[in-house]
C-alpha positions in Angstrom: -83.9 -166.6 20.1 -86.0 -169.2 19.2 -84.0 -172.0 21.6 -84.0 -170.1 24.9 -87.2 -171.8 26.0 -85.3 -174.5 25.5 -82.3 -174.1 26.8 -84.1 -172.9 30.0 -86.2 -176.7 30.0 -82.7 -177.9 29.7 -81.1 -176.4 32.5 -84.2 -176.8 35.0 -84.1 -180.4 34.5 -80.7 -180.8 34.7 -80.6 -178.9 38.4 -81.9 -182.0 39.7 -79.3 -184.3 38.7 -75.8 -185.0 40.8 -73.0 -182.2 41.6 -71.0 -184.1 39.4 -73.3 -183.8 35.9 -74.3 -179.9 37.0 -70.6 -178.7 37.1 -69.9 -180.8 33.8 -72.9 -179.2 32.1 -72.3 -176.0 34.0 -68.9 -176.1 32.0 -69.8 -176.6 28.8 -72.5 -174.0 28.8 -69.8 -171.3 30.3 -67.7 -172.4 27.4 -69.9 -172.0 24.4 -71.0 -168.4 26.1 -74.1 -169.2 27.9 -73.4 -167.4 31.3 -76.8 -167.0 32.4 -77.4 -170.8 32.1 -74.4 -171.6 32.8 -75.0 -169.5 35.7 -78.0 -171.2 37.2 -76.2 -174.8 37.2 -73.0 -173.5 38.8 -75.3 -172.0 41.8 -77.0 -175.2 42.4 -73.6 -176.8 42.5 -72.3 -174.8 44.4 -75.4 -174.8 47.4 -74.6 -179.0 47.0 -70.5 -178.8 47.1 -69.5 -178.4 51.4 -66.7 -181.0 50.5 -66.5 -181.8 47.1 -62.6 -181.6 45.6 -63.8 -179.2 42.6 -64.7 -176.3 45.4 -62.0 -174.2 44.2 -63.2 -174.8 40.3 -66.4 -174.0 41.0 -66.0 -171.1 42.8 -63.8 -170.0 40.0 -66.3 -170.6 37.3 -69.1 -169.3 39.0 -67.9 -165.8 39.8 -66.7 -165.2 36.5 -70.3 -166.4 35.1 -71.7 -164.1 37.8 -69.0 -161.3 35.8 -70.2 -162.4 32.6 -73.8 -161.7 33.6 -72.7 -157.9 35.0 -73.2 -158.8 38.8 -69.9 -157.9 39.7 -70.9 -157.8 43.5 -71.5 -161.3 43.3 -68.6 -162.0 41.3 -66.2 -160.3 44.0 -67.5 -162.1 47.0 -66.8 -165.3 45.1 -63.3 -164.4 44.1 -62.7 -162.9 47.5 -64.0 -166.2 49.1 -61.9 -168.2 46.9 -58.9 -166.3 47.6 -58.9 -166.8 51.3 -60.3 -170.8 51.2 -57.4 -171.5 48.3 -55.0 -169.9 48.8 -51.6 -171.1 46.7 -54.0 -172.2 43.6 -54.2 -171.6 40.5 -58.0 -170.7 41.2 -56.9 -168.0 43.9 -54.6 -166.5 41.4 -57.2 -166.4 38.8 -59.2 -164.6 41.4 -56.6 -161.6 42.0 -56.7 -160.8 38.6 -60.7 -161.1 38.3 -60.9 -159.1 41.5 -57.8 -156.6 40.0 -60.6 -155.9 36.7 -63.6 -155.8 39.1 -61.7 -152.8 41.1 -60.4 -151.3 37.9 -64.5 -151.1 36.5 -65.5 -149.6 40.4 -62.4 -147.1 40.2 -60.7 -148.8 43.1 -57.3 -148.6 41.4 -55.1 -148.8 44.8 -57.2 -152.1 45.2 -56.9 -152.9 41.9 -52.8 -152.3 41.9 -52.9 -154.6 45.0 -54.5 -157.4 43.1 -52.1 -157.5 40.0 -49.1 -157.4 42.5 -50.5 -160.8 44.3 -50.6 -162.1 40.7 -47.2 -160.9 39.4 -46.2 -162.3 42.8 -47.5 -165.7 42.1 -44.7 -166.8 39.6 -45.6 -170.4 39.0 -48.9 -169.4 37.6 -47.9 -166.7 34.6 -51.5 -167.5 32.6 -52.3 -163.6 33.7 -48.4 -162.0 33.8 -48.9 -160.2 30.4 -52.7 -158.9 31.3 -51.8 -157.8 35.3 -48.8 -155.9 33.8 -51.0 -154.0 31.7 -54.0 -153.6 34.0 -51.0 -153.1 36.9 -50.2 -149.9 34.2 -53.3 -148.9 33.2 -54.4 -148.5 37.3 -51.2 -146.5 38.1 -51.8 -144.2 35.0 -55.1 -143.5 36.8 -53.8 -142.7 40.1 -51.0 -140.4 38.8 -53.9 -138.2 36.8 
């Protein structure tokens, strides 16, 4: 498309400015569906964030930007990361779902049961109840065949 030049500018001037402007940015690129930007921002935020409070908020939005873009490998590490440095959060719940879909695609569905568990075992966070029953299902279906 005609903007991606610019877009790219955009995001290659903005990788220079403070951790707190990069995440913002990063953010509102994620949420209008540029991953790949959204991407680039969320890295160099995240190589500048050792103790910055949104750690657990960036993690989360840059594995699922790394999903978004199909490196699930990436995405993983990040969820698994997240899950062990935030444990209790919102953001590590989050990430036992992500990580539950990222075993169903690999055909891991005993790690992928595992994950949907940890987040039907998480009651105070029920964003992902509905979608880990299912997926929680869908997995068991696959084993039983």
């Amino acid at each position: 498309d005609k903007f991606r030049a610019l877009r790219y500018d955009f995001v290659n001037v903005m990788k220079d400015s403070t951790f707190d402007r990069m995440y913002q940015w990063g953010v509102r690129l994620f949420k209008s569906g540029f991953y790949k930007e959204s991407l680039v921002l969320f890295k160099e935020a995240y190589s500048k964030s050792k103790n910055i409070i949104f750690r657990a908020e960036l993690n989360d939005y840059l594995a699922r930007s790394y999903m978004h873009t199909g490196d699930l490998s990436e995405a993983q590490d990040i969820f698994l990361e997240t899950t062990k440095k935030f444990s209790g959060t919102k953001e590590s719940v989050d990430a036992y779902f992500y990580l539950g879909l990222i075993y169903f695609v690999n055909k891991s569905y005993p790690k992928a049961q595992a994950q949907f568990e940890k987040v039907l075992s998480q009651t105070q966070y029920s964003e992902h109840e509905i979608a880990s029953r299912y997926w929680l299902w869908r997995a068991s279906q696959k084993l039983d065949n």
